[in-house]
N, C-alpha and C positions, 0 to 999 in steps of 0.2 A: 402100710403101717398107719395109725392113728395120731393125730395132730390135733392138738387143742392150745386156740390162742388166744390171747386176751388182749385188746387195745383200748382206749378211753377218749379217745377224740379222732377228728374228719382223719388228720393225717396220718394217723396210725392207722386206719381203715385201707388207706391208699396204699401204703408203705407193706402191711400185713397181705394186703390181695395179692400184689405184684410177691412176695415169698411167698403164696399158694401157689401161684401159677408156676413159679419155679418147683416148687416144690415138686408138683405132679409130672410134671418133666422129665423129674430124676426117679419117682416113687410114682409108676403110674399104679396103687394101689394106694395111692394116701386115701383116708379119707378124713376130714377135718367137723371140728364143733368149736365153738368158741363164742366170745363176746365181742361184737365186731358192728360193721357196719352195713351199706347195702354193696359198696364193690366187694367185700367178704362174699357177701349171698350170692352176687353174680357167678363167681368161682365156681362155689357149688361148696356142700358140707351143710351143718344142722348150726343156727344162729340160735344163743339161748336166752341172751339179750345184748337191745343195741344200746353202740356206745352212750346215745344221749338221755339212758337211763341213769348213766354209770356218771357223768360228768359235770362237779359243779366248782364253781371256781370264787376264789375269796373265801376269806375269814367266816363272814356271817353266813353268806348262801352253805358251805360246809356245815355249820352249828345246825341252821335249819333244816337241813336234811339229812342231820347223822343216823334218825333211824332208818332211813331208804339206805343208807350207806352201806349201814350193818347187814339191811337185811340181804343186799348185793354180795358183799360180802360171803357173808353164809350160804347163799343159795351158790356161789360159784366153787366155794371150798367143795362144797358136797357133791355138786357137778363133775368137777373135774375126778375126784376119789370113788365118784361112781361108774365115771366112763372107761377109766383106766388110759388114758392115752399111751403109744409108747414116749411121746414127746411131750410137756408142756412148753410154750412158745409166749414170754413173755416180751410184748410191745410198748415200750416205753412207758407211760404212766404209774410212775413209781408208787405215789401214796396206798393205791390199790394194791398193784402186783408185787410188791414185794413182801405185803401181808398173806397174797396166796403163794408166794415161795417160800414163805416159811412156812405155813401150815402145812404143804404137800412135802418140802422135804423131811419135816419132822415126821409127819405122818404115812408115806408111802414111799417109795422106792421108784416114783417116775422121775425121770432126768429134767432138770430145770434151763433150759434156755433163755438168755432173755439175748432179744432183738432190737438194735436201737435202745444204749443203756441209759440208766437214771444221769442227769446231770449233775453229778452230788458233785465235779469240780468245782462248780458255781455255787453250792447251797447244800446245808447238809451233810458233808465231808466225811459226817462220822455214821453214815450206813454203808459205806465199804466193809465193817463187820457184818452186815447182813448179805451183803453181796455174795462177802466170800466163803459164808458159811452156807446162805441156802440157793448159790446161784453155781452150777455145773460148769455152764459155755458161754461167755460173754460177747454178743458179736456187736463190735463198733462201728460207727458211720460216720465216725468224725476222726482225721489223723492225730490231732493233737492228745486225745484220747489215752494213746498206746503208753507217755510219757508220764500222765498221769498215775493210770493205773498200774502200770511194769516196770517202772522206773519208780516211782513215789512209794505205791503203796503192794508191791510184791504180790502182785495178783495177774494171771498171764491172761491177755485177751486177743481177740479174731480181730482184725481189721478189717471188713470187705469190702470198702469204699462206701459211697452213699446215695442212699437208693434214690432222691431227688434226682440224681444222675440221668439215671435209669430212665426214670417217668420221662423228665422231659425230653432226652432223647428220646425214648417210644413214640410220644406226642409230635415231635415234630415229624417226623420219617414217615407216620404212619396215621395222625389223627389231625393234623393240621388244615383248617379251612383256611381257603385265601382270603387276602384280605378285604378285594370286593365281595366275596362272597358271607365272612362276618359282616360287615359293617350292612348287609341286605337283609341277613336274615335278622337281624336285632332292632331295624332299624334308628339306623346311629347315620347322623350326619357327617361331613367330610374334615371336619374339626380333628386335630391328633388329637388322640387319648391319654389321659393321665387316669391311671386306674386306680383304683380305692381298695386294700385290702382292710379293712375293718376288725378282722378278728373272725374267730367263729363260736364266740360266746355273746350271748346278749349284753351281758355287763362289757365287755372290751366294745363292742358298738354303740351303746350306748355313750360310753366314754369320752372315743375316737371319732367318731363319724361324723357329728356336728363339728369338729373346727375343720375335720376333713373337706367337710363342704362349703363350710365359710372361707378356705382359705383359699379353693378354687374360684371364688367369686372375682379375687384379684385379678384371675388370668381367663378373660371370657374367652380369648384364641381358641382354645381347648375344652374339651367335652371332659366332663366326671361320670365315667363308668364304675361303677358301686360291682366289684365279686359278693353275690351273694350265698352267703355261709349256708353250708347242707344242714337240713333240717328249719331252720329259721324259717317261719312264713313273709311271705312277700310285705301281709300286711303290717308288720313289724317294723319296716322299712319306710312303709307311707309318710311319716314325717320329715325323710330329710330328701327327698322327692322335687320339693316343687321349688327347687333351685338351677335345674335344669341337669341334674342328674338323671342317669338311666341307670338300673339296676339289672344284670342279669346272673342266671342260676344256671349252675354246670358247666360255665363256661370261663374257669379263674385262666386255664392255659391259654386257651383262644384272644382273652383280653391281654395279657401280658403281653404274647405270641405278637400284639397290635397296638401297643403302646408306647407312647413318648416318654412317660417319666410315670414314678407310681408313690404313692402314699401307702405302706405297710406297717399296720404292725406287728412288732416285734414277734419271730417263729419261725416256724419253718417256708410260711413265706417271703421272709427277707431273704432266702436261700434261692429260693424257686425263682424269684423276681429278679436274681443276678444271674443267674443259667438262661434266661431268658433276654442278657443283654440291657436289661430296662433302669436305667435313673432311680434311686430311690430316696427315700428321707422316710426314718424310720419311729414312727411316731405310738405311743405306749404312753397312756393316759390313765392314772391311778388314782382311786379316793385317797385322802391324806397325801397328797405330793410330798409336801417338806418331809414327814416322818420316812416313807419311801426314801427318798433321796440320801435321807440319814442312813438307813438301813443298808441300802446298796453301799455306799462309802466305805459304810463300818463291818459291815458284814457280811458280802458276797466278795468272793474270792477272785473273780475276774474283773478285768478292765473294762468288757463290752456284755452288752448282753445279745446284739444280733450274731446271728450265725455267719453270717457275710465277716464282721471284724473278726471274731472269732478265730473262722478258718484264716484266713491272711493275717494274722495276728497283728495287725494295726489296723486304725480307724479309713475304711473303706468310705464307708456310708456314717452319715453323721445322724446320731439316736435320740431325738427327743422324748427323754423319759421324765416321770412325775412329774418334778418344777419345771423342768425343760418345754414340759407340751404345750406351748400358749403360742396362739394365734400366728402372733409377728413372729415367732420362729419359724413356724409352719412357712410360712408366706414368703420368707426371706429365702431358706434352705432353697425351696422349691423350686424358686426364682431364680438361683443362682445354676441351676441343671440345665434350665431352657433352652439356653440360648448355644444352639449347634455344634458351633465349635467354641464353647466355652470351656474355660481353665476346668473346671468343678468336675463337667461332663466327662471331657476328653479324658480326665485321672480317673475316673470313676470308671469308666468301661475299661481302660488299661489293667488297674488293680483287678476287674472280673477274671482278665482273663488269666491272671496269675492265679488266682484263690481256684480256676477250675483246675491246672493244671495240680496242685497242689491235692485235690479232691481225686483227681483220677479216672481211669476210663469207666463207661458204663461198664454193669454185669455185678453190681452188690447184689441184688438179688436172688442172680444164679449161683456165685461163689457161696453167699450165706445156708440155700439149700442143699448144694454137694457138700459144704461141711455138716451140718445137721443129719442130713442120711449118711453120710460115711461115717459120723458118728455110731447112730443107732445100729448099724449094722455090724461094725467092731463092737460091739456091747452083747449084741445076741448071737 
């Protein structure tokens, strides 16, 4: 059967490969087209454009490129209506994809998937109409999820755990360097690690990264490994460099996998950073802080915005967001992880292991693709 997916950033690419590979598993006749990344390409299937065509983030960067927006837009409506997929496979990025599920449900008779759904608990609340009129099979990665949308708002969804699961189980079992053997090839001194997830937009680095590095200056014991974001050039990064940071690429598991405490902001690596055991302080740096702040109070529906409180439905990991992001917070938070068997620490790994149990075993990926084909094949 015929599979066409659409994703808009790194971890959709990641999250979308790994339900290919399931996918073909179950349908070894798939064959896939989509808008995706370079682990999409590795799969195999025809890439029609990449995500970091499709992806721009804020207010004005959006204005200034609403015609590249549209013309994405248009070229992927007609893409998909021309390839005929048996499945459309939509991968979180709502703004987009739920523009192409309603132009394909109104317009064709292909079944709409969406994989990893929109967070409208948190924002948005009122395109649950759009959900439920052009979305077929809703599959969620988050339990608290099910409550929302089958209990609140009379809409029946797939649970199938989360595929962060997944990954970093595969990673550890199967992709994991040792830890002399990282710290050789990167060369990185015997300093513990405290890792830098930055974002993987230029504006979120931008943001984030300078007080990320200023605030490691407090703690010279430890080395700043900088995860550098797919697609970003190295040179982009030159500036916050010559603090005694190291930067590397392709290698965000391997860093975690080797790390004492992490600086993240806020996504789905606040998730990946607690599967991996690692300290974190969760740090989301916004133009307009105060207005932000107002905003969030007044009008996002949740208490937390990382995915770590989230799942555990209380304060895990502590969020410095907007007003919150300055310096001496950074430096304080941070501070207060360090130390071995510290209060902060010792509750902070406890609560992991609660939020993983809560998440569930790996196999979101393979459950996700026996439902989609046992779908399509009840249908034909």
């Amino acid at each position: 059967m015929k599979y066409y997916l659409i994703v808009g950033e790194a971890s959709g690419d990641l999250h979308a490969s790994n339900l290919m590979k399931s996918i073909k598993s179950v349908d070894g006749d798939a064959e896939f087209r989509f808008f995706g990344g370079d682990l999409m390409s590795a799969v195999g299937g025809t890439r029609v454009k990449h995500y970091r065509e499709l992806a721009y983030m804020g207010f004005i960067p959006v204005l200034m490129h609403l015609r590249t927006i549209f013309a994405n837009m248009r070229l992927c409506k007609g893409d998909v209506e021309g390839w005929m997929p048996d499945a459309l496979i939509l991968v979180d990025y709502p703004g987009f994809n739920l523009s192409i599920a309603e132009y394909i449900h109104k317009n064709t008779k292909i079944p709409v998937y969406y994989y990893i759904s929109p967070k409208i608990w948190a924002w948005k609340e009122y395109r649950i109409k759009n959900i439920k009129r052009d979305v077929d099979e809703l599959f969620s990665i988050l339990p608290f999820e099910m409550d929302f949308f089958e209990k609140k708002h009379n809409y029946r969804i797939n649970y199938v755990g989360n595929p962060c699961v997944d990954a970093v189980d595969d990673f550890k079992r199967n992709k994991a360097l040792s830890r002399a053997a990282f710290f050789e090839k990167n060369g990185l001194s015997d300093k513990p690690i405290i890792a830098l997830l930055a974002g993987s937009r230029k504006q979120e680095i931008k943001a984030n990264l300078p007080v990320m590095i200023e605030a490691l200056k407090k703690y010279p014991g430890y080395q700043p490994v900088i995860a550098g974001a797919p697609g970003i050039d190295k040179d982009f990064y030159a500036p916050y460099l010559n603090a005694g940071a190291r930067i590397v690429f392709g290698q965000t598991y391997d860093i975690l996998n080797n790390s004492y405490a992490a600086l993240v902001t806020s996504g789905t690596a606040t998730l990946e950073t607690a599967l991996f055991n690692v300290p974190q302080v969760v740090c989301y740096a916004t133009p307009m802080a105060r207005l932000y702040s107002w905003l969030k109070n007044n009008f996002l529906n949740v208490k937390f915005v990382s995915l770590v409180n989230l799942v555990a439905g209380k304060e895990v990991v502590r969020e410095l967001i907007a007003a919150d992001m300055k310096l001496s917070n950074v430096v304080e938070e941070l501070g207060a992880l360090l130390p071995a068997d510290g209060e902060k620490r010792t509750a902070m790994l406890s609560e992991y292991s609660r939020m993983m149990e809560i998440l569930g075993k790996p196999g979101a990926s393979q459950r996700a693709a026996q439902k989609i084909v046992s779908l399509l094949k009840s249908k034909s």
